[in-house]
C-alpha positions as a LaTeX table, in Angstrom:
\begin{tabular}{lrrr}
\hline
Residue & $x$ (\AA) & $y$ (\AA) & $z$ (\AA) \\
\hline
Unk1 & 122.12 & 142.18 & 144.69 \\
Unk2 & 120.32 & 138.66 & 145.46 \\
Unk3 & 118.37 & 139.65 & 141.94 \\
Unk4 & 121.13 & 140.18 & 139.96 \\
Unk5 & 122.59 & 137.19 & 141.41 \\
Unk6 & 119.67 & 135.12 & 140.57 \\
Unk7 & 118.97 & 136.76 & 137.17 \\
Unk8 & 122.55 & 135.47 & 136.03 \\
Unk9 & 122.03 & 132.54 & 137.13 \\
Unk10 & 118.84 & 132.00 & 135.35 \\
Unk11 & 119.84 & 132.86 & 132.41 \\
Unk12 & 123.42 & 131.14 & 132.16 \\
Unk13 & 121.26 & 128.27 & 133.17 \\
Unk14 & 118.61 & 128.56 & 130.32 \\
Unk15 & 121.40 & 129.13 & 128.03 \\
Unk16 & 123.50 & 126.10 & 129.08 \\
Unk17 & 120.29 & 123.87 & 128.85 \\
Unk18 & 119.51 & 125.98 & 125.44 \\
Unk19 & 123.08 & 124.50 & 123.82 \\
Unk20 & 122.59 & 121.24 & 125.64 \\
Unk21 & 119.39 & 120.20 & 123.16 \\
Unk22 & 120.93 & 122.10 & 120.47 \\
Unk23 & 123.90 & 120.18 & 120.60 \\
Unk24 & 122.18 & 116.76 & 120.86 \\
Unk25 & 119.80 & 117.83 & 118.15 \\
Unk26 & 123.09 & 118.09 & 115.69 \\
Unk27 & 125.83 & 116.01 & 117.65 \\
Unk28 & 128.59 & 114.87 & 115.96 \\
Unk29 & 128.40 & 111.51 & 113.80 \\
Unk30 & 129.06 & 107.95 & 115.22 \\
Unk31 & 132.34 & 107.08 & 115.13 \\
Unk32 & 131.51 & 103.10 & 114.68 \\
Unk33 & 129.79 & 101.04 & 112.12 \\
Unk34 & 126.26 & 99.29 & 112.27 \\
Unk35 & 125.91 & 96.11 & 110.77 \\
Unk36 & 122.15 & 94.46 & 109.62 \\
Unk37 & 123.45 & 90.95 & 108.80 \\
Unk38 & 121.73 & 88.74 & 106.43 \\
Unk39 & 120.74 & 86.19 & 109.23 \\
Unk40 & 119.28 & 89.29 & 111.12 \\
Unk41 & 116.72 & 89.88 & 107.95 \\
Unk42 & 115.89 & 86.03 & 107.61 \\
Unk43 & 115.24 & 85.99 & 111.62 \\
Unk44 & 113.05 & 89.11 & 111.28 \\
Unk45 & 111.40 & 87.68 & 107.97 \\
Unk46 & 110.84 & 84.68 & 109.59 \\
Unk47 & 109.52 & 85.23 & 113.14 \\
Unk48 & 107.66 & 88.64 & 112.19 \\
Unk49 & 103.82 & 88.77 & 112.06 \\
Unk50 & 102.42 & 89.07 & 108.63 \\
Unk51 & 100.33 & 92.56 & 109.47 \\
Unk52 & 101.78 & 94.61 & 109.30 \\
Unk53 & 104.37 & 94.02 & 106.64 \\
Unk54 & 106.51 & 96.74 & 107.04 \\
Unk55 & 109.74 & 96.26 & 109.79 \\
Unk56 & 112.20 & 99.23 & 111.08 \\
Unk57 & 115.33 & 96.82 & 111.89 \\
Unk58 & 117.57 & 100.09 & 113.32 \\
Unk59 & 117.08 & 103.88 & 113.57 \\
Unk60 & 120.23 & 105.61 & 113.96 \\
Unk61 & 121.46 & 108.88 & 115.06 \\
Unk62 & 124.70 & 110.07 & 111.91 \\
Unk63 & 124.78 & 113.61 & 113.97 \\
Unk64 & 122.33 & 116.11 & 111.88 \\
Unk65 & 119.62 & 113.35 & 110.73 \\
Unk66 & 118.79 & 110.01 & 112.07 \\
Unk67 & 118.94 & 106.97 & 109.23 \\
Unk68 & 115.96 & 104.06 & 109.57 \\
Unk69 & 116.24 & 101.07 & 107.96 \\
Unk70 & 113.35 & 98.52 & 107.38 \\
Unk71 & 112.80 & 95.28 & 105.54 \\
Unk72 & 109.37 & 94.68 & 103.96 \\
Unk73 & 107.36 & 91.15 & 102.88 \\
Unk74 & 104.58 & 91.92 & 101.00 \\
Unk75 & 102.57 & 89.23 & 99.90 \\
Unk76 & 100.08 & 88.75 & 96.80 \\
Unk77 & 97.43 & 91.41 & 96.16 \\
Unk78 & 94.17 & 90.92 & 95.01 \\
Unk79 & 93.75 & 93.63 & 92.80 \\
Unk80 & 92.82 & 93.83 & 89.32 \\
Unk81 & 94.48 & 96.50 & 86.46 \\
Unk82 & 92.26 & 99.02 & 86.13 \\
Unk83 & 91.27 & 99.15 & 89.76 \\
Unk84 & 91.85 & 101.92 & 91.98 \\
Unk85 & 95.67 & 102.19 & 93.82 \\
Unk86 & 96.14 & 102.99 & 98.04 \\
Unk87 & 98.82 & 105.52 & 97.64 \\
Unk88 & 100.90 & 106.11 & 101.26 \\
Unk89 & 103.06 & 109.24 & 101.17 \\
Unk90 & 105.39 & 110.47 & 104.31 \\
Unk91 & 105.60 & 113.91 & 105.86 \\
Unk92 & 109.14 & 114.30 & 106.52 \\
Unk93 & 111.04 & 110.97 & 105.80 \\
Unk94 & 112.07 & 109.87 & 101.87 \\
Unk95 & 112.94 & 106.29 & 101.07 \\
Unk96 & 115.02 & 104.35 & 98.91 \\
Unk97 & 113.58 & 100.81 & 97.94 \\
Unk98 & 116.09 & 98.17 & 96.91 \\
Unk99 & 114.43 & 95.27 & 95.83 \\
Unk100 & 115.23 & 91.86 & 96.81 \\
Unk101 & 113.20 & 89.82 & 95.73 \\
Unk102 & 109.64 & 88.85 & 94.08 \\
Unk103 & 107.88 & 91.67 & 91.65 \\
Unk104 & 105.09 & 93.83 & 91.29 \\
Unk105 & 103.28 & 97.00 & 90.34 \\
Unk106 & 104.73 & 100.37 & 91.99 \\
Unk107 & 102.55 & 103.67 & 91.42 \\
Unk108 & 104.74 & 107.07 & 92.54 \\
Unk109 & 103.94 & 110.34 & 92.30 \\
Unk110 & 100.72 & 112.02 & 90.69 \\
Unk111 & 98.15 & 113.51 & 92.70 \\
Unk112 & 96.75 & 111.40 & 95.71 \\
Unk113 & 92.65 & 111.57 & 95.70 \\
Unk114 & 91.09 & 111.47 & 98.87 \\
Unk115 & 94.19 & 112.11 & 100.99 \\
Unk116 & 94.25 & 112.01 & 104.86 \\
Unk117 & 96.16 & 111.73 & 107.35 \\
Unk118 & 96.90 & 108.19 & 109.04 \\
Unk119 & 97.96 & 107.30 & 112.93 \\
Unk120 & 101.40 & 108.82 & 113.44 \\
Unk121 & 103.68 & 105.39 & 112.96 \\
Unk122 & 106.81 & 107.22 & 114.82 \\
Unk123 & 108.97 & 103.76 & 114.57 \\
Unk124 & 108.55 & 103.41 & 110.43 \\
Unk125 & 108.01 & 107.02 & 109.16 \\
Unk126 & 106.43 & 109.32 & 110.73 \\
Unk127 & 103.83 & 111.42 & 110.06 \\
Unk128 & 102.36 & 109.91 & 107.09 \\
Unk129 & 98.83 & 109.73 & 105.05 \\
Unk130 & 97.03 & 107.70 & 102.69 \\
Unk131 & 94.71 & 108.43 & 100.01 \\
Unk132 & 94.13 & 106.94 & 96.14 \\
Unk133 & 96.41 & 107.07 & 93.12 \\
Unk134 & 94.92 & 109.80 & 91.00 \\
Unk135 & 96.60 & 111.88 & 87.42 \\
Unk136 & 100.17 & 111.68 & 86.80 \\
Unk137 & 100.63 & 108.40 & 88.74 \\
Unk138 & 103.59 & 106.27 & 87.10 \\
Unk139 & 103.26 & 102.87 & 87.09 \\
Unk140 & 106.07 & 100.28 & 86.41 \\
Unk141 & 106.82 & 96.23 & 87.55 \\
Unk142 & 109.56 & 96.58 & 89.84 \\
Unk143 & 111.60 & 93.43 & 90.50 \\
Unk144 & 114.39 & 92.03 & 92.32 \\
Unk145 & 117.90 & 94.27 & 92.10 \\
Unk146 & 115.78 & 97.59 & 91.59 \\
Unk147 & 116.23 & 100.56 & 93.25 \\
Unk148 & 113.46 & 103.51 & 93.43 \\
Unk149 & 114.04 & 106.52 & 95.15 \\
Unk150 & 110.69 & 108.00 & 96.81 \\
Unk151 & 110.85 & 111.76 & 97.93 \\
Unk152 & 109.40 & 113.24 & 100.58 \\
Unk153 & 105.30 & 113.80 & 100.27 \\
Unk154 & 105.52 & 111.32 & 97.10 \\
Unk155 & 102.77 & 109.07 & 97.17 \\
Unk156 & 103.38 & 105.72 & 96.64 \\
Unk157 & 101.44 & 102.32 & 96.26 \\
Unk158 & 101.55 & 98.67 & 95.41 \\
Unk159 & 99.42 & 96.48 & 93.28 \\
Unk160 & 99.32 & 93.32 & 90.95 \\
Unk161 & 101.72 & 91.25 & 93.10 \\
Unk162 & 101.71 & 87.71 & 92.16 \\
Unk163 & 103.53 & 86.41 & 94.83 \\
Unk164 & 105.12 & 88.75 & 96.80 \\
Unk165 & 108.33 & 91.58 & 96.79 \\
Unk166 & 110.33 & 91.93 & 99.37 \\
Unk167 & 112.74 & 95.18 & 99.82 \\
Unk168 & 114.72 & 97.16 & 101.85 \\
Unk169 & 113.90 & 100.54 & 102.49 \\
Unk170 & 116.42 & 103.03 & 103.96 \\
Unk171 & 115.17 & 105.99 & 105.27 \\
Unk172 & 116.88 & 109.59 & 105.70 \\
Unk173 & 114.96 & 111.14 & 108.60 \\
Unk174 & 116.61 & 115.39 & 108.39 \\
Unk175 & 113.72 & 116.20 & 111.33 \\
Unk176 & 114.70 & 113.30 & 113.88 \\
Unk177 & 110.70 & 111.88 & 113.67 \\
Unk178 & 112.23 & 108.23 & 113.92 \\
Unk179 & 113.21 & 107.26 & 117.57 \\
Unk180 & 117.29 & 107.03 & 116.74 \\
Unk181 & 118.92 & 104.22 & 118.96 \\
Unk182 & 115.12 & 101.80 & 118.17 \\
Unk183 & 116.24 & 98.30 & 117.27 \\
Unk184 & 113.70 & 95.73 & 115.94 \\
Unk185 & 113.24 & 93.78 & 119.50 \\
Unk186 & 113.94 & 90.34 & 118.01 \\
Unk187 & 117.44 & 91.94 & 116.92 \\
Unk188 & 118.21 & 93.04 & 120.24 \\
Unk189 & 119.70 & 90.34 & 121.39 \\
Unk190 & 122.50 & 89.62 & 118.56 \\
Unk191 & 123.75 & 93.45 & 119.09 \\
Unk192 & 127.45 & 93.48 & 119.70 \\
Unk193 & 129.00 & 94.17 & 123.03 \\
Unk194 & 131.55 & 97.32 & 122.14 \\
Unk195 & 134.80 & 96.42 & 122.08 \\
Unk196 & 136.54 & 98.82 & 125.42 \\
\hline
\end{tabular}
């Protein structure tokens, strides 16, 4: 009988644990807003180190996917046409770019020569490689007010920037690789208090 007893128990207890995680892996949206002010970019912009360029401001949880967004500064480039293009590409994380200001040289798509994978960067994309822009790379000056939409596994690569672009990049995360809840530390404290 003390089997039984204990074989119940085990298993209501796996089970409840079981819906726990499956339940916080797709729990229901926020029911409040998240703001990324303008001054909150400048401060970042301002007080962030150069290297690297790229900074997740928030990563949050909407319920089935987490959402990152990041502001990037890159400055010029040394890089002459013609020469070869650094393509990054992410495992499991697309992006949309939205320009904001400066111009350059984006190269999507194509095949990526050389590819490998780079250090797992958990706070901007996740898994990720790099590699070399190789056939059926598109290349087009991008400029303040664009918008580019980068897929999943698209490479993706900058060149010929004069001065430097600077752009937003929102990222969809469907396999939770981003750490939902991270906050760029110099951000954390202007987060609101929530109203009770």
């Amino acid at each position: 009988m003390k089997r039984i007893i204990l074989g119940v128990l085990s298993v209501l207890i796996t089970f409840s644990v079981w819906q726990a995680v499956t339940v916080s892996q797709a729990g229901a949206p926020p029911n409040i807003a998240f703001d990324i002010t303008k001054s909150d970019i400048d401060l970042v912009l301002k007080n962030a180190p150069a290297s690297p360029p790229d900074r997740q401001l928030r990563v949050v949880d909407m319920g089935k996917y987490n959402l990152g967004v990041g502001i990037i500064h890159r400055g010029p480039t040394n890089d002459k046409p013609g020469d070869p293009i650094s393509m990054i590409y992410h495992d499991y994380t697309a992006e949309t770019y939205v320009i904001t200001s400066g111009s350059g040289i984006l190269t999507t798509g194509g095949t990526i020569v050389n590819k490998k994978a780079s250090p797992n960067v958990n706070v901007m994309n996740g898994p990720s490689g790099n590699g070399t822009a190789g056939d059926n790379a598109y290349s087009r000056r991008v400029q303040a007010g664009d918008i580019i939409i980068i897929p999943t596994g698209v490479g993706h690569g900058w060149s010929q920037i004069t001065d430097h672009v600077t752009y937003l990049s929102v990222r969809p995360d469907p396999d939770r690789v981003l750490p939902a809840g991270y906050v760029y530390p110099l951000l954390l404290k202007n987060l609101p208090t929530p109203a009770k």
